[in-house]
VMD Tcl script that draws the C-alpha trace (Angstrom):
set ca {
  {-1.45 -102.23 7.92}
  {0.05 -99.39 9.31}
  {-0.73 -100.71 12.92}
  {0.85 -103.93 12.21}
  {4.11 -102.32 11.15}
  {3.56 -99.91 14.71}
  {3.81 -103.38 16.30}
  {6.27 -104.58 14.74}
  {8.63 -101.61 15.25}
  {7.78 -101.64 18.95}
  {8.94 -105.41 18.74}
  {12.08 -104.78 16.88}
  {12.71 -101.92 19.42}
  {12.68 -104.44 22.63}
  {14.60 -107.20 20.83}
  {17.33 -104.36 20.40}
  {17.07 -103.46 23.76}
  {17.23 -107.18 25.10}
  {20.39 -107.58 22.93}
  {22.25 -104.03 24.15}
  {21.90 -105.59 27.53}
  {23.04 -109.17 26.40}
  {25.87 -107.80 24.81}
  {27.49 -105.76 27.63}
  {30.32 -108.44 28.49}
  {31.20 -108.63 25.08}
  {31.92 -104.82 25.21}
  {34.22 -104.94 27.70}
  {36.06 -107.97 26.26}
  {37.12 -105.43 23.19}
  {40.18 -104.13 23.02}
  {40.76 -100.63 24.69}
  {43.37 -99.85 21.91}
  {41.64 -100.93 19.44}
  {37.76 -99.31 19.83}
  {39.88 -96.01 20.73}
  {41.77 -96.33 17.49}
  {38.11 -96.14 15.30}
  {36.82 -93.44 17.74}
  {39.71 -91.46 17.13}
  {39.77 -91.57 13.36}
  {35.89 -91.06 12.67}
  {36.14 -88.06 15.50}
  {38.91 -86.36 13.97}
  {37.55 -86.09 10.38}
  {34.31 -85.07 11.25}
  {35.18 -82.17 13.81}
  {36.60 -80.23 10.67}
  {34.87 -78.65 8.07}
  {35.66 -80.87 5.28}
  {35.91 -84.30 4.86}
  {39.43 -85.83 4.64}
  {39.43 -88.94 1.62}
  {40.14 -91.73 1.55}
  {37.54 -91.65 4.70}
  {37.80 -95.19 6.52}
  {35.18 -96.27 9.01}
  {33.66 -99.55 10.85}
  {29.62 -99.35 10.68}
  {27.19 -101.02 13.06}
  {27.58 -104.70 11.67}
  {31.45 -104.62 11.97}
  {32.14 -103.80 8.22}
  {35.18 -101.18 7.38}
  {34.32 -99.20 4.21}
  {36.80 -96.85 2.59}
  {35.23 -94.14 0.80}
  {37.62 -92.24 -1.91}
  {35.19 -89.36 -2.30}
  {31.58 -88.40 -0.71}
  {28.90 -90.33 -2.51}
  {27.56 -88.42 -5.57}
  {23.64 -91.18 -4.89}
  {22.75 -92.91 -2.05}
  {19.52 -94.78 -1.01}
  {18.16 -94.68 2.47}
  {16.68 -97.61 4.06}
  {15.20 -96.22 7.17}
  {13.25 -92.71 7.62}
  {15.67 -91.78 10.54}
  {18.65 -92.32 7.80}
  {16.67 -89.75 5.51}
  {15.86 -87.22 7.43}
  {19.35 -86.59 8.44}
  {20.82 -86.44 4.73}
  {18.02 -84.10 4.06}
  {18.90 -82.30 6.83}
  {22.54 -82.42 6.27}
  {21.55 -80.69 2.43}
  {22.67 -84.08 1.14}
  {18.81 -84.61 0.03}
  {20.15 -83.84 -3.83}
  {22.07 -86.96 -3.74}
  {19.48 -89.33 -2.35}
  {18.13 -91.41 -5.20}
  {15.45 -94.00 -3.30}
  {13.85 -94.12 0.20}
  {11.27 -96.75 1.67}
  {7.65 -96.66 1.30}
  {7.92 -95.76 5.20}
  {9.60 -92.12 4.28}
  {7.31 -89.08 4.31}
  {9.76 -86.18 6.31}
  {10.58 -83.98 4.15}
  {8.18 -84.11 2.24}
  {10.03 -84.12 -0.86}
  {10.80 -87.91 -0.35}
  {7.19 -88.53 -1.44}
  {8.55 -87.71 -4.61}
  {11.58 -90.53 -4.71}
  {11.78 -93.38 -6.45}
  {10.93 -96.67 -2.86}
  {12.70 -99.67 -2.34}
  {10.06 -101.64 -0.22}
  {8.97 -100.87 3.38}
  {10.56 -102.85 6.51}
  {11.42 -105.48 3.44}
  {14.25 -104.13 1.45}
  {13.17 -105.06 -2.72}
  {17.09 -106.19 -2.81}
  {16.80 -105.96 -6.53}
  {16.01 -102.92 -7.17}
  {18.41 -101.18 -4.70}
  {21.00 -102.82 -7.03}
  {19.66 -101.55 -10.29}
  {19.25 -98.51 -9.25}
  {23.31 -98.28 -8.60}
  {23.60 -96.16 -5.97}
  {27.54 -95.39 -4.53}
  {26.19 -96.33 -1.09}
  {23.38 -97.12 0.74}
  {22.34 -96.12 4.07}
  {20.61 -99.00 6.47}
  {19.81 -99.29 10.31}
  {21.56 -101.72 12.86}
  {17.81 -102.76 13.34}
  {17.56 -104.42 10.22}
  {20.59 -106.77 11.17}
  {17.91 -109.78 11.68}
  {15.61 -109.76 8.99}
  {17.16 -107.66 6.01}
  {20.81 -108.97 6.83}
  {20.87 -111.48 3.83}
  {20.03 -108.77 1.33}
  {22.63 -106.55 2.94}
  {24.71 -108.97 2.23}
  {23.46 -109.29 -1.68}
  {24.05 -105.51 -2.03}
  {26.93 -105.82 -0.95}
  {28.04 -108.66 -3.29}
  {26.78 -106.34 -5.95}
  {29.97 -104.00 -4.99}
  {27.53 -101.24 -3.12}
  {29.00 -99.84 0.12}
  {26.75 -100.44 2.59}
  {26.52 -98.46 5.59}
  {24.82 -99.63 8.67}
  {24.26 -96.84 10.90}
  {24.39 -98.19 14.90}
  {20.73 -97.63 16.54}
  {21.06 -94.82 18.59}
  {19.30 -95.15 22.45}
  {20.58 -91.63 23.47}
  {20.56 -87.99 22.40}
  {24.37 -88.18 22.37}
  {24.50 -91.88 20.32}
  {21.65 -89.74 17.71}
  {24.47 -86.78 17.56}
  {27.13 -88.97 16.45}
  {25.16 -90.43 13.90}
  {24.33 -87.63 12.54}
  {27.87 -86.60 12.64}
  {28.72 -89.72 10.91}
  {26.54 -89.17 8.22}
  {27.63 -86.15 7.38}
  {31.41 -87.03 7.31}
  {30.22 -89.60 4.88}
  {28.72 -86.99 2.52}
  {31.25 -84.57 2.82}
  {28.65 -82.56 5.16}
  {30.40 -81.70 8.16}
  {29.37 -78.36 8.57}
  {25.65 -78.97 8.22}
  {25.69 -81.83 10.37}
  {27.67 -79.97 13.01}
  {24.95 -77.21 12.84}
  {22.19 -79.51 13.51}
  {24.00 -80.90 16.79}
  {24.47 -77.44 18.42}
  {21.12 -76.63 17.45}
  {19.50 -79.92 19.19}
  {21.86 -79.59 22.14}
  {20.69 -75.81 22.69}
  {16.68 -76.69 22.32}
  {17.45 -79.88 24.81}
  {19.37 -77.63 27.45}
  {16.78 -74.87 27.26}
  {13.91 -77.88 28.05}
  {16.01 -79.20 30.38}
  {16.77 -76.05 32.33}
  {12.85 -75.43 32.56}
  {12.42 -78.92 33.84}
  {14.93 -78.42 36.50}
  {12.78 -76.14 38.36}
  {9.45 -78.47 38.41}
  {9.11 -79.86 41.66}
  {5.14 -81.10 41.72}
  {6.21 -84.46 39.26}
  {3.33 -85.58 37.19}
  {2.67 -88.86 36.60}
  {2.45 -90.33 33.24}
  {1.10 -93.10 30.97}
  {2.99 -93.62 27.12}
  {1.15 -95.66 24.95}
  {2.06 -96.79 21.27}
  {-1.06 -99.11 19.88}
  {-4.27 -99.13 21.44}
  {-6.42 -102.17 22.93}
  {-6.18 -104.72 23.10}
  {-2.72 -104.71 22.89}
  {-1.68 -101.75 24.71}
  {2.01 -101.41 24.00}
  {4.30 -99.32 26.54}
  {7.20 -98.30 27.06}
  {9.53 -98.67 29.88}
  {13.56 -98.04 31.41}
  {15.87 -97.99 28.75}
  {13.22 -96.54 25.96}
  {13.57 -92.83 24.48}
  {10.22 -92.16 25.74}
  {11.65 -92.56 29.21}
  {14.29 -90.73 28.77}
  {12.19 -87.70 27.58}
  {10.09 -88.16 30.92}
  {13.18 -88.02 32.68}
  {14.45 -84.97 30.89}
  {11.00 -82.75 31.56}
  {11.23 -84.25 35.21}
  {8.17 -86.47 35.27}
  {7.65 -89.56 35.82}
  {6.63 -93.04 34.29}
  {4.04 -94.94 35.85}
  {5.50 -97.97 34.80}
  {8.51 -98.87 35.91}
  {9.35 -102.52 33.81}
  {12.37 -102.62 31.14}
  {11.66 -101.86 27.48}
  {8.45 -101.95 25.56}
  {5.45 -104.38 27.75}
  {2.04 -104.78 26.92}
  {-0.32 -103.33 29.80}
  {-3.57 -104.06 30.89}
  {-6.46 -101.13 30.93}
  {-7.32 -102.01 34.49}
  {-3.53 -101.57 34.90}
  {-3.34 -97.70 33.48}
  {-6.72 -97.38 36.07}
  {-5.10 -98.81 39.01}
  {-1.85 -96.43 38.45}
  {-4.09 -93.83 38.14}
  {-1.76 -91.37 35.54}
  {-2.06 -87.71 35.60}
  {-1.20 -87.54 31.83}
  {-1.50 -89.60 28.77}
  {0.40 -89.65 26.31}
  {-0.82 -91.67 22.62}
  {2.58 -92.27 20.51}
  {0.15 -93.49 17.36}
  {-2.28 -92.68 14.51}
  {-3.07 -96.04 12.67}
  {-6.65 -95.83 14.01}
  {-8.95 -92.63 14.23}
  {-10.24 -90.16 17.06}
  {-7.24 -92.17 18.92}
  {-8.26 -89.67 22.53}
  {-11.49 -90.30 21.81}
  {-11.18 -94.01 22.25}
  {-8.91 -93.79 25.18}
  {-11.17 -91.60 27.13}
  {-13.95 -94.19 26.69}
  {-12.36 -97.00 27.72}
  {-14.48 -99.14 30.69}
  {-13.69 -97.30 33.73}
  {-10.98 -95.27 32.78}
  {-13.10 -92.05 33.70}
  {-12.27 -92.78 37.12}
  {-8.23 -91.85 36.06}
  {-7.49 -88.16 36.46}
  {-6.20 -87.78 33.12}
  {-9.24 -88.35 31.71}
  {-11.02 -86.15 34.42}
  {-8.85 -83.42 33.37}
  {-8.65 -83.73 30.00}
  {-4.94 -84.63 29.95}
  {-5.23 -86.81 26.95}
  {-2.68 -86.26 24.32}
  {-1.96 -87.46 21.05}
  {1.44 -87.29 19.90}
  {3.11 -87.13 16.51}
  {4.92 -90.89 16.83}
  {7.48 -90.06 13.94}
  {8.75 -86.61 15.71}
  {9.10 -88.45 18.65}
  {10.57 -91.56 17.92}
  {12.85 -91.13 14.57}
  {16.65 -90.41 15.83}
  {17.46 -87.89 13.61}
  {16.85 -83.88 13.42}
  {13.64 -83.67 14.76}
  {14.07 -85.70 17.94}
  {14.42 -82.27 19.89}
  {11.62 -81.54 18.80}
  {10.26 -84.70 20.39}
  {11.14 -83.88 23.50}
  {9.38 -80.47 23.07}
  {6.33 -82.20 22.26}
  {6.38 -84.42 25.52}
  {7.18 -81.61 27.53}
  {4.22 -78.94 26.19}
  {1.60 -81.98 26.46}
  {2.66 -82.58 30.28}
  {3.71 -79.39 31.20}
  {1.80 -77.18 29.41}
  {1.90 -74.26 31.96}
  {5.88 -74.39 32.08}
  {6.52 -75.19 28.05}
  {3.14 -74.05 26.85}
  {3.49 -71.13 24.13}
}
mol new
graphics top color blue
foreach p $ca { graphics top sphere $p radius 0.5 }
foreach p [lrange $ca 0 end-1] q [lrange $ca 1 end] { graphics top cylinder $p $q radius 0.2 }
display resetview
């Protein structure tokens, strides 16, 4: 089960990347007045301490909610979504989360509203003043959106962030919602300190390793490509991909042999002794990585939820390929 929904989140995550680059003549058709106008109201109100109600602003979907005062119980429909009111101390007022929730660990303990299929019902019984989803769950969840909605619930789709400054402003966002500037402030400055410090490190790295990412194991070898976050953190340690397609692709084993990577890097844990496997593969101990024990597993929620911990995410990548610049 849990590799099915691995799949299916790597799916979800090219069909948003396929539609970001779809979409980029209807950005510039929009109105240079009028996208400034809702930049300038969201930025003002949440560069100051406090909140300033009524608090207007236009979510992911295109919806403009007015809220009168910061929610007093909110539900979270995606574990990015949570971690950030729990990190924003707005966990107190969060009331539900999905069965996909386990950071902090004090979600375990909520009441769930489904997985990546929203039990529309129950969000509504529950009453929450607003609810929290993802622009990823536009497709398939956007009809019982809609029936939240209908049930007078403020629903808040939060954009998908594809960059360490889009995950800032959503976290920013969030917090002007609750009323938790401060807090949500505090986590950007911290981020932007533990990415510069990374990034300064990186700078000076001039013998590039090359690297193999992989999120779901064979057959179906997922990977991921330009435009991903796991590029961009192979960017930002100053390594580099060994594939060099858009978005997520499936990849052959005698691919990964033929490109020979220095590193790699396993984004998953729906299977066990996931290096173990790897390093066994037919002919893979021909690839240096393997020869050199350079076969990581990563933590795939640290490293792929946009929210607090994403820093840390890029930590991660850079210890496991650069262990003698970030290692302890």
């Amino acid at each position: 089960m849990k590799k099915f929904w691995q799949l299916m989140l790597t799916a979800m995550l090219a069909v948003l990347l396929l539609a970001a680059c779809g979409s980029d003549s209807k950005k510039e058709e929009t109105p240079a007045d009028e996208k400034q106008a809702g930049e300038e109201t969201n930025t003002e109100q949440q560069s100051t301490d406090t909140t300033s109600y009524p608090y207007t602003l236009t979510d992911a979907a295109g919806k403009e909610l007015t809220f009168e005062q910061a929610p007093e119980t909110v539900i979270s429909l995606v574990p990015s979504n949570t971690e950030i009111l729990f990190g924003i101390d707005a966990g107190d007022q969060v009331i539900a989360v999905t069965e996909n929730d386990d950071y902090p660990k004090e979600v375990t303990e909520l009441d769930t509203v489904g997985d990546f299929t929203v039990n529309v019902e129950k969000v509504i019984s529950l009453e929450p003043e607003a609810v929290f989803a993802h622009e990823m769950m536009m497709g398939s969840s956007e009809e019982g959106l809609n029936q939240i909605r209908d049930a007078g619930i403020p629903v808040i789709v939060v954009p998908n962030a594809e960059t360490f400054d889009e995950t800032y402003e959503t976290i920013e966002l969030i917090g002007a919602v609750m009323d938790k500037n401060v807090e949500a402030n505090q986590i950007v400055e911290d981020m932007k300190t533990k990415v510069a410090d990374i990034e300064k490190k990186a700078a000076d790295i001039t013998d590039k390793k090359r690297v193999f990412v992989e999120n779901s194991d064979a057959p179906e070898i997922y990977t991921p490509g330009k435009g991903t976050f796991p590029q961009q953190f192979l960017d930002m340690i100053n390594a580099e991909n060994i594939v060099t397609e858009e978005g997520w692709i499936m990849i052959s084993p005698e691919k990964i042999v033929d490109e020979n990577p220095d590193v790699i890097l396993a984004m998953y844990s729906y299977i066990p002794n996931v290096v173990e496997n790897i390093k066994t593969r037919d002919g893979f101990d021909a690839v240096t990585a393997i020869k050199e024990d350079q076969v990581i597993q990563l933590d795939e929620d640290i490293t792929s939820r946009t929210g607090p911990r994403l820093a840390d995410g890029l930590e991660l990548f850079a210890k496991a390929v650069y262990p003698e610049v970030f290692g302890e």
